[in-house]
Residue frames relative to the residue before (quaternion, step in Angstrom):
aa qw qx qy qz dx dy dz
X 1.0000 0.0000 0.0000 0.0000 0.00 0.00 0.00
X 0.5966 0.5600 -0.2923 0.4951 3.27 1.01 -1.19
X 0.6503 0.4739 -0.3202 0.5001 3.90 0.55 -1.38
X 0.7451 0.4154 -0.3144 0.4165 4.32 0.59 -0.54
X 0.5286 0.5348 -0.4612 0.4710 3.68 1.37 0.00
X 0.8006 0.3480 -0.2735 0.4039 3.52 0.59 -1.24
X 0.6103 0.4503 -0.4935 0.4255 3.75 0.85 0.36
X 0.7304 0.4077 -0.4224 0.3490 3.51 0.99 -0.11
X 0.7476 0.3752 -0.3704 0.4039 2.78 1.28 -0.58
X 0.2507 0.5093 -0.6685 0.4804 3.81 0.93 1.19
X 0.7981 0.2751 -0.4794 0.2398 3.59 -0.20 -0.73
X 0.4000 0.7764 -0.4755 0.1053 3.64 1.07 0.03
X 0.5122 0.5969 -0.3283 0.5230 4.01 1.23 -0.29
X 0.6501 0.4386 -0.4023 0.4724 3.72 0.93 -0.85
X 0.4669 0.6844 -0.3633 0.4262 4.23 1.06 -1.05
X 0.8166 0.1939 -0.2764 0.4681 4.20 -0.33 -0.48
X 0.6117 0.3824 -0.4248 0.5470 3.79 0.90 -0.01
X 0.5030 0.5181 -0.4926 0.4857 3.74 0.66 -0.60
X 0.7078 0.3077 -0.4326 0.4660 3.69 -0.57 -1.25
X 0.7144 0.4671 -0.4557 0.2525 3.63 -0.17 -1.19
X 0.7358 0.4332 -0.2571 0.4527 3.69 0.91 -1.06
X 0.4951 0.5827 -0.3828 0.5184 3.87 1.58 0.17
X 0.6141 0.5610 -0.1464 0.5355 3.35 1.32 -1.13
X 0.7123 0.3644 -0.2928 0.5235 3.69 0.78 -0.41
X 0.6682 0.5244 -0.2870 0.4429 3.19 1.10 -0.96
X 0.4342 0.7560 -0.2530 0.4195 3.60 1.60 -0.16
X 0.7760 0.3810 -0.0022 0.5026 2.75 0.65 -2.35
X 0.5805 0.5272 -0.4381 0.4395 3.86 1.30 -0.49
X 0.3804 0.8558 -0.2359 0.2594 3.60 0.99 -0.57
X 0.8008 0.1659 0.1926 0.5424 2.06 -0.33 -2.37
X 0.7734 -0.0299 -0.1126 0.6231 4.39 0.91 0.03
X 0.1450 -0.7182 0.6798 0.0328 3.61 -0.01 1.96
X 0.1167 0.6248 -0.7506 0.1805 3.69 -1.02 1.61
X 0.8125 -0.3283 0.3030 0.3744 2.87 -2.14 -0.16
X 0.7401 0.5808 -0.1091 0.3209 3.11 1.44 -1.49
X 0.5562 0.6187 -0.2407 0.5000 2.95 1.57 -1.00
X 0.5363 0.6243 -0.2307 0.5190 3.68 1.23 -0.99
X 0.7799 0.2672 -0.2254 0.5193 3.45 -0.28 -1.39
X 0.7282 0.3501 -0.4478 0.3830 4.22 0.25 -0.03
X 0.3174 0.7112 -0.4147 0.4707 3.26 1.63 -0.04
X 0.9005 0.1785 -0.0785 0.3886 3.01 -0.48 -1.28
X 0.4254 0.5936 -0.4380 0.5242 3.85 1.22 -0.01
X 0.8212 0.2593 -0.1888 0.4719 3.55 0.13 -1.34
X 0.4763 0.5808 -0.4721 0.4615 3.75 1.10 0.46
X 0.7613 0.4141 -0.1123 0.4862 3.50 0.75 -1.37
X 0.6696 0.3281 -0.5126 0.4257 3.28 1.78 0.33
X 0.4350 0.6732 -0.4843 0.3508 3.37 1.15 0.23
X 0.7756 0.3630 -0.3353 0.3928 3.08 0.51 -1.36
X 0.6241 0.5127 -0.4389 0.3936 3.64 0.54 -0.13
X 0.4599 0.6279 -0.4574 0.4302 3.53 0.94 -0.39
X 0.6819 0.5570 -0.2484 0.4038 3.09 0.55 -1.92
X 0.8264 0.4150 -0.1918 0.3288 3.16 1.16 -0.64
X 0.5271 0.3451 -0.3565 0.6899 3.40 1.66 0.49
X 0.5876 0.5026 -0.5384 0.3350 3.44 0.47 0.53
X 0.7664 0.4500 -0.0269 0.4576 3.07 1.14 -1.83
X 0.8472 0.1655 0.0756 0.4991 3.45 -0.22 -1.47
X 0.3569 0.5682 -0.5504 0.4968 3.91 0.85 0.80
X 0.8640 0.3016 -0.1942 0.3532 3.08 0.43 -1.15
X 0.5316 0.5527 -0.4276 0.4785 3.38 1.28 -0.06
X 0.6030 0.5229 -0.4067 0.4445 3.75 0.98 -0.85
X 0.9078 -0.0988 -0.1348 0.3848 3.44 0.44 -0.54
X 0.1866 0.5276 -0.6791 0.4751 2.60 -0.25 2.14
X 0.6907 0.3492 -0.2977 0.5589 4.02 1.22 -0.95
X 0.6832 0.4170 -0.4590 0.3856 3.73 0.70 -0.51
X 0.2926 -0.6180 0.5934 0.4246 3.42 0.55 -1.29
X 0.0643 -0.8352 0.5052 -0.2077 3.69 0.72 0.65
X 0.4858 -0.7258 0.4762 0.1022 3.34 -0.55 2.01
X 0.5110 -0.4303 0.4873 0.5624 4.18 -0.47 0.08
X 0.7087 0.5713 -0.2913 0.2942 3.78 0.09 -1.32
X 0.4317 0.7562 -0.1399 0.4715 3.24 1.72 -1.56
X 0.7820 0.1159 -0.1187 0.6007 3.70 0.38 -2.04
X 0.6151 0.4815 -0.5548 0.2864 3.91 0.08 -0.03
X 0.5517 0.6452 -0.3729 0.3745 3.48 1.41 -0.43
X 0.6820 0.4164 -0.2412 0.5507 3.33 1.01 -1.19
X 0.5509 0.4512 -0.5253 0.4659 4.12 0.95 -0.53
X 0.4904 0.6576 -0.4372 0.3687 3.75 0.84 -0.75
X 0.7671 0.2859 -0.2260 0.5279 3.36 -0.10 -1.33
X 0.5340 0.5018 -0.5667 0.3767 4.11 0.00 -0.74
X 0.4785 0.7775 -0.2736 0.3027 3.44 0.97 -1.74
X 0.8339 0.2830 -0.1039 0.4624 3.09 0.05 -1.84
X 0.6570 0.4671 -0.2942 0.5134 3.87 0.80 -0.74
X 0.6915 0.3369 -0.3862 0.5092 3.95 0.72 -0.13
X 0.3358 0.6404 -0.4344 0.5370 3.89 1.51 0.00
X 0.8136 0.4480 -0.1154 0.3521 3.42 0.09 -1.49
X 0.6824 0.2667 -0.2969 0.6124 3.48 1.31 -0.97
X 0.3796 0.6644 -0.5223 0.3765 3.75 0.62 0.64
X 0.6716 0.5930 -0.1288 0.4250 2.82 1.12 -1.95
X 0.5499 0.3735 -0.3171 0.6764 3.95 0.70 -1.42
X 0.7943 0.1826 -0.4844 0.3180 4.05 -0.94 -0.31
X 0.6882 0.3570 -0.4977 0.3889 3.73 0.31 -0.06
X 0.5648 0.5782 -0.4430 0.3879 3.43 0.42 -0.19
X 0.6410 0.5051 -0.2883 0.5008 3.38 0.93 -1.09
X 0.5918 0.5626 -0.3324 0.4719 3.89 1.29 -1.12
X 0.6901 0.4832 -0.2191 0.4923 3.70 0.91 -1.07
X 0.7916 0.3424 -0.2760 0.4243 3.38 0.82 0.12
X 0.3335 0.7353 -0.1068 0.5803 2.54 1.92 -0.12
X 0.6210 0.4987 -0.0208 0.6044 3.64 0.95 -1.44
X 0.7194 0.4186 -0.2427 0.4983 3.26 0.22 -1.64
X 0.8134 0.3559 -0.2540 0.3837 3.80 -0.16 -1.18
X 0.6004 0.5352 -0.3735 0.4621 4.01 1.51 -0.01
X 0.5275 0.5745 -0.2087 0.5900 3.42 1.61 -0.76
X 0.5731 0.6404 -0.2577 0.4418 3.90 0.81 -0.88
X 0.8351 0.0084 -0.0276 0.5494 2.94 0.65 -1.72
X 0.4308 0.3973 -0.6639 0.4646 3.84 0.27 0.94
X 0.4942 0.6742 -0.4107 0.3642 4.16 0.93 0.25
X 0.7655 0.2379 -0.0739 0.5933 2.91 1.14 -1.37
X 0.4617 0.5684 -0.3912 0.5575 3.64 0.85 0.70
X 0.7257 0.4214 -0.2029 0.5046 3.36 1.00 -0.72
X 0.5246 0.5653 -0.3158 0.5527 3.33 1.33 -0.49
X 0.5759 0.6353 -0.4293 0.2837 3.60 0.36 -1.01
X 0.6760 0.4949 -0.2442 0.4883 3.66 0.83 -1.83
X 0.3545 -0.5143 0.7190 0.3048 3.42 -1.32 0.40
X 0.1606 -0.7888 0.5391 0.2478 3.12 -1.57 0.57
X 0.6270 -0.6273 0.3161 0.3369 3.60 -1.38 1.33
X 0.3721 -0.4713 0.7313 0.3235 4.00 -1.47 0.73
X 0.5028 0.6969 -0.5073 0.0643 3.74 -0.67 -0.04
């Protein structure tokens, strides 16, 4: 019993990137855009990198024996590549934003508005 709490509740870090990258993978679907794309593939590459400090970080070094210097190098690079898929999903969110704001603009414009 004890051994089925701590594997689920290891997978509990993998759960808020999952929905988000289900959720993009949704919205690419159902409206393939620029935006839909770039949160795509941000919140993919942050899953998969999760997965990877969750899972197989620690298995790498634990089999190599990996100097401190060794894992800050590799936290280095994860670093820079979850930076980047940050970057692609907000951008994609900001444009995203921008074009929902656009057109509830020009929807709002449409109505005359009442002197009452």
């Amino acid at each position: 019993m004890n051994s089925i709490l701590s594997n689920l509740l290891s997978l509990m870090p993998i759960i808020p990137p999952g929905i988000v990258f289900g959720a993009c993978c949704f919205f690419l679907m159902k409206k393939p855009s620029a935006e839909a794309i770039l949160m795509t593939i941000g919140s993919g590459i942050s899953l998969i990198i999760n997965i990877l400090y969750s899972f197989l970080m620690p298995l790498i070094m634990a089999a190599q024996n990996l100097t401190p210097t060794e894992v800050m190098k590799y936290h280095t690079i994860v670093g820079v590549i979850s930076f980047i898929a940050g970057l692609c999903f907000a951008a994609g969110l900001l444009i995203l934003i921008i074009n929902t704001v656009k057109k509830n603009k020009i929807i709002y414009d449409q109505f005359p508005k009442s002197n009452n």
